[in-house]
C-alpha positions in Angstrom: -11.8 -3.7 -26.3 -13.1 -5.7 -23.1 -11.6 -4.2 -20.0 -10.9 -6.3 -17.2 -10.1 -5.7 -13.3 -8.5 -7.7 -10.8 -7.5 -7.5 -7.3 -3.7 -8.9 -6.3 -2.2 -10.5 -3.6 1.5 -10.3 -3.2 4.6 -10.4 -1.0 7.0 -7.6 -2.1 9.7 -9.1 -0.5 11.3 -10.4 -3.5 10.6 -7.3 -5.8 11.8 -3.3 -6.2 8.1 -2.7 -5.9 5.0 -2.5 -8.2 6.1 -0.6 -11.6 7.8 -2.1 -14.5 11.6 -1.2 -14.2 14.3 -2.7 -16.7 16.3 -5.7 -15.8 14.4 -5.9 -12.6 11.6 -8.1 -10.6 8.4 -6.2 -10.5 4.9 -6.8 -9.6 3.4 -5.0 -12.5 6.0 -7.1 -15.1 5.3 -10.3 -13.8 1.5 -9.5 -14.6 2.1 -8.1 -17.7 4.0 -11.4 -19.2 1.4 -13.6 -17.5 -1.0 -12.1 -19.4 1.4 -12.2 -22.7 1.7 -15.8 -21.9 -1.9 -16.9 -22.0 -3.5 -14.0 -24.7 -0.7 -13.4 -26.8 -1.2 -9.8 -26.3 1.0 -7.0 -24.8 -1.1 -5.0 -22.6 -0.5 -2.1 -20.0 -1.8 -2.8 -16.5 -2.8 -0.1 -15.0 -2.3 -0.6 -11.1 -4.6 1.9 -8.2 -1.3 2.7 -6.5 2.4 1.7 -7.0 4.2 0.4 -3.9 7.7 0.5 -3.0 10.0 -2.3 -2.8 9.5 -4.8 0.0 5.6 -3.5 0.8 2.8 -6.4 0.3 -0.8 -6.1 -0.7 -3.8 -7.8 0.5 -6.6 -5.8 -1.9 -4.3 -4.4 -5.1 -6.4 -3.3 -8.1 -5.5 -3.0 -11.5 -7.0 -3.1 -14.8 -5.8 -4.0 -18.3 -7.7 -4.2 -21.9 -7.9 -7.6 -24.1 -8.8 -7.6 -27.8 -11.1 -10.7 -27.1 -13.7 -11.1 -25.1 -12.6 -14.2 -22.6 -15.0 -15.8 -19.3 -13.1 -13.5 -16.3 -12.7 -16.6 -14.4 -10.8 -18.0 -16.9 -8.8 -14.7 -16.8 -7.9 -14.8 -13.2 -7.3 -18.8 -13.5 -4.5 -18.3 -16.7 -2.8 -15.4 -14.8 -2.5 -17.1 -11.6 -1.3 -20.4 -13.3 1.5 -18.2 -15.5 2.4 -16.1 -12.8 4.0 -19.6 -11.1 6.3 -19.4 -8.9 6.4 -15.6 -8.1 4.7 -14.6 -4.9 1.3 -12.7 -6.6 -2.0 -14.4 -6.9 -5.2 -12.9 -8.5 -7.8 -12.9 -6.2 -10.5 -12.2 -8.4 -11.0 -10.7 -12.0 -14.2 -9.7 -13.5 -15.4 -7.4 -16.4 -15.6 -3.8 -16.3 -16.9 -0.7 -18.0 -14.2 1.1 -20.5 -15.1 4.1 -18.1 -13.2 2.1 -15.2 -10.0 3.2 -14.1 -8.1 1.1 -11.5 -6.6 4.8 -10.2 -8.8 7.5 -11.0 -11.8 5.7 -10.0 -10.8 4.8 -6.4 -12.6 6.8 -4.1 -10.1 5.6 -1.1 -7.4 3.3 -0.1 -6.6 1.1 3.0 -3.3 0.2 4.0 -2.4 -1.1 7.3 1.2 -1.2 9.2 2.2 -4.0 11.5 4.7 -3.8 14.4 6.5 -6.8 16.1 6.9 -6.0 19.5 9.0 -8.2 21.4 13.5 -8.4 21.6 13.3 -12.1 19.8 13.4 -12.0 15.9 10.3 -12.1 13.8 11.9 -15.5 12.6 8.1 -17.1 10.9 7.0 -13.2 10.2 10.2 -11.7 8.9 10.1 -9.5 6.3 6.4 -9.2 7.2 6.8 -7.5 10.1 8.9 -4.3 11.5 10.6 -5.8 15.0 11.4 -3.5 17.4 12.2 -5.0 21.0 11.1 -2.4 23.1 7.2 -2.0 24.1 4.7 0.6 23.0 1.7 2.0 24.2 -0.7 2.2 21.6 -3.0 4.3 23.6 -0.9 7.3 23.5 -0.1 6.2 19.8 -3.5 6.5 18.7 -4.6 9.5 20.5 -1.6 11.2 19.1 -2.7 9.9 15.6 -5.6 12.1 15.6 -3.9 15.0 15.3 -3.4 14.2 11.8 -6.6 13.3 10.7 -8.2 15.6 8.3 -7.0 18.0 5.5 -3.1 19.4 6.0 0.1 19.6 4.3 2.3 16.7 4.8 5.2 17.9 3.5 7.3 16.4 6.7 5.7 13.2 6.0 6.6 12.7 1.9 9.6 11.2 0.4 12.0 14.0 -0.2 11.5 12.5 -4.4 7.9 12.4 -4.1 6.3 13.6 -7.5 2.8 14.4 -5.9 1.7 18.4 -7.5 0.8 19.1 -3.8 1.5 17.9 -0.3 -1.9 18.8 1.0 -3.6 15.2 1.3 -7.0 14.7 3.2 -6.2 11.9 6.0 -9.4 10.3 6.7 -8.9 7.9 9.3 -5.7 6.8 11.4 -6.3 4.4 14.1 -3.4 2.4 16.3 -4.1 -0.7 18.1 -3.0 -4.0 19.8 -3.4 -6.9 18.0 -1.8 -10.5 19.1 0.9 -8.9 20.0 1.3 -6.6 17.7 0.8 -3.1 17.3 -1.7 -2.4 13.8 -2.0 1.2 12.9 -4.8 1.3 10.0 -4.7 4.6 7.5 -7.7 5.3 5.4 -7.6 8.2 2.4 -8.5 8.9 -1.0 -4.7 8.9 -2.0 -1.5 9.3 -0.3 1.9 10.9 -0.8 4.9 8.6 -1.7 6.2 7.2 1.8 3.1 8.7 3.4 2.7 6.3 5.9 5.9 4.5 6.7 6.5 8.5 7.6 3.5 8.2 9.6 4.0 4.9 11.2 7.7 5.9 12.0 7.3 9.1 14.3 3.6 7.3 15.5 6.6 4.6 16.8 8.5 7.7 18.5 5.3 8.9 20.5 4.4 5.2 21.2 8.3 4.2 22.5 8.3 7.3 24.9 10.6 9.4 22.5 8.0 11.9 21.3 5.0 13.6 22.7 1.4 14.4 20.9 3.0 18.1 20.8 6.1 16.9 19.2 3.7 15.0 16.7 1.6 17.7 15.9 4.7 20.0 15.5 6.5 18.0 12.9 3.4 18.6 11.0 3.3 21.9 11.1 6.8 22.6 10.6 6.0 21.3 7.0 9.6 19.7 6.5 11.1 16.7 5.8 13.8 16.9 8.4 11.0 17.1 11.2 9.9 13.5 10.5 11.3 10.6 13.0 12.8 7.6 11.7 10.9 6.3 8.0 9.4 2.8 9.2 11.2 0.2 7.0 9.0 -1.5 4.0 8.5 -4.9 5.4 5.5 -4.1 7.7 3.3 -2.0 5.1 0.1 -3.9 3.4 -2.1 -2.2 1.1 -5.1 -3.8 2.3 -8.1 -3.0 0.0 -9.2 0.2 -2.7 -12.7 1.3 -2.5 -15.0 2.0 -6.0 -18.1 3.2 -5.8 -20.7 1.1 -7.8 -21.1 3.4 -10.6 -17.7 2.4 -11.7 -17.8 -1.4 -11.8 -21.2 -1.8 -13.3 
């Protein structure tokens, strides 16, 4: 059976996240009978990572199977024009080997979390955006950061109903910066625990608003416990941004 991949757009505003749940809005569901509508066919789309309600996605991947060979362009243009009026779009879709695996073949995944930082409301960004009216200083937020990077168990910075067989996660890359007014803090790794990095970006807030110190950070990680984790930052300002494959996999 021809396998197919595509990479998704979408505002998770409107949805309880990416995987199929009964009687209710998902990303993964509105793909699914998109792809019912224009094949005929039933098929499980398999998606690199599932994100919670609210988060967006710049770069999602997932891949499903047809019976029939079809022209991937044509793929991407049916879904696309089926999926009307929900907030996804494909961005691309090609063919790709039956050894491909939209999950198990991602070698590392990008997501980025934005900050509004000003006391007005994020009226054209909300839901976009987390808006906190109070300055940070990024600086101290990013050298902070770096605490983190590297292998460690991030047991204070899971979901309490995380299903992950181990907390210890390899952090590859955590960097915190001003951009147009906002504060950006980009967080590269193979694959993260659930609420991984609205964890992060919530107690990386602390140490940027004054409330926490680089110690403080690097205690809450060692303490390995939920209850040492600041404030969870809320849904609306995480993007996953892109999921890298090495070329093995796609060809």
């Amino acid at each position: 059976m021809p396998r197919y991949s595509i990479t998704i757009e979408y505002d998770g505003t409107p949805f309880v996240g990416w995987q199929i749940q009964r009687d209710s809005a998902t990303v993964q569901g509105a793909i699914v009978s998109a792809i019912q509508k224009f094949s005929g066919e039933t098929v499980k789309v398999q998606g690199a990572g599932r994100t919670d309600a609210g988060v967006h996605a710049c770069g999602q991947v997932a891949h499903f199977d047809l019976r029939r060979e079809w022209n991937p362009y044509r793929v991407g243009e049916a879904i696309n024009y089926h999926l009307r009026p929900a907030p996804v779009g494909i961005l691309e879709c090609r063919r790709v080997p039956d050894r491909f695996d939209a999950r198990f073949s991602a070698t590392k995944r990008h997501y980025l979390y934005r900050i509004l930082c000003r006391r007005a409301p994020a009226a054209l960004e909300r839901n976009r955006v987390w808006r906190v009216s109070t300055p940070l200083d990024t600086n101290t937020m990013h050298d902070a950061a770096q605490v983190l990077i590297g292998q460690h168990d991030f047991t204070t910075f899971r979901a309490a109903a995380c299903q992950a067989l181990s907390p210890i996660k390899t952090l590859d890359s955590l960097n915190v910066f001003e951009r147009c007014g906002e504060t950006h803090i980009e967080a590269s790794a193979r694959s993260f625990l659930h609420n991984q990095v609205r964890s992060l970006a919530g107690s990386l807030k602390a140490v940027g608003a004054g409330k926490w110190s680089k110690a403080d950070l690097k205690h809450a990680l060692d303490k390995a416990d939920r209850s040492a984790c600041a404030s969870v930052a809320p849904a609306c300002g995480l993007y996953l941004m892109s999921i890298d494959y090495p070329e093995t996999a796609l060809n």
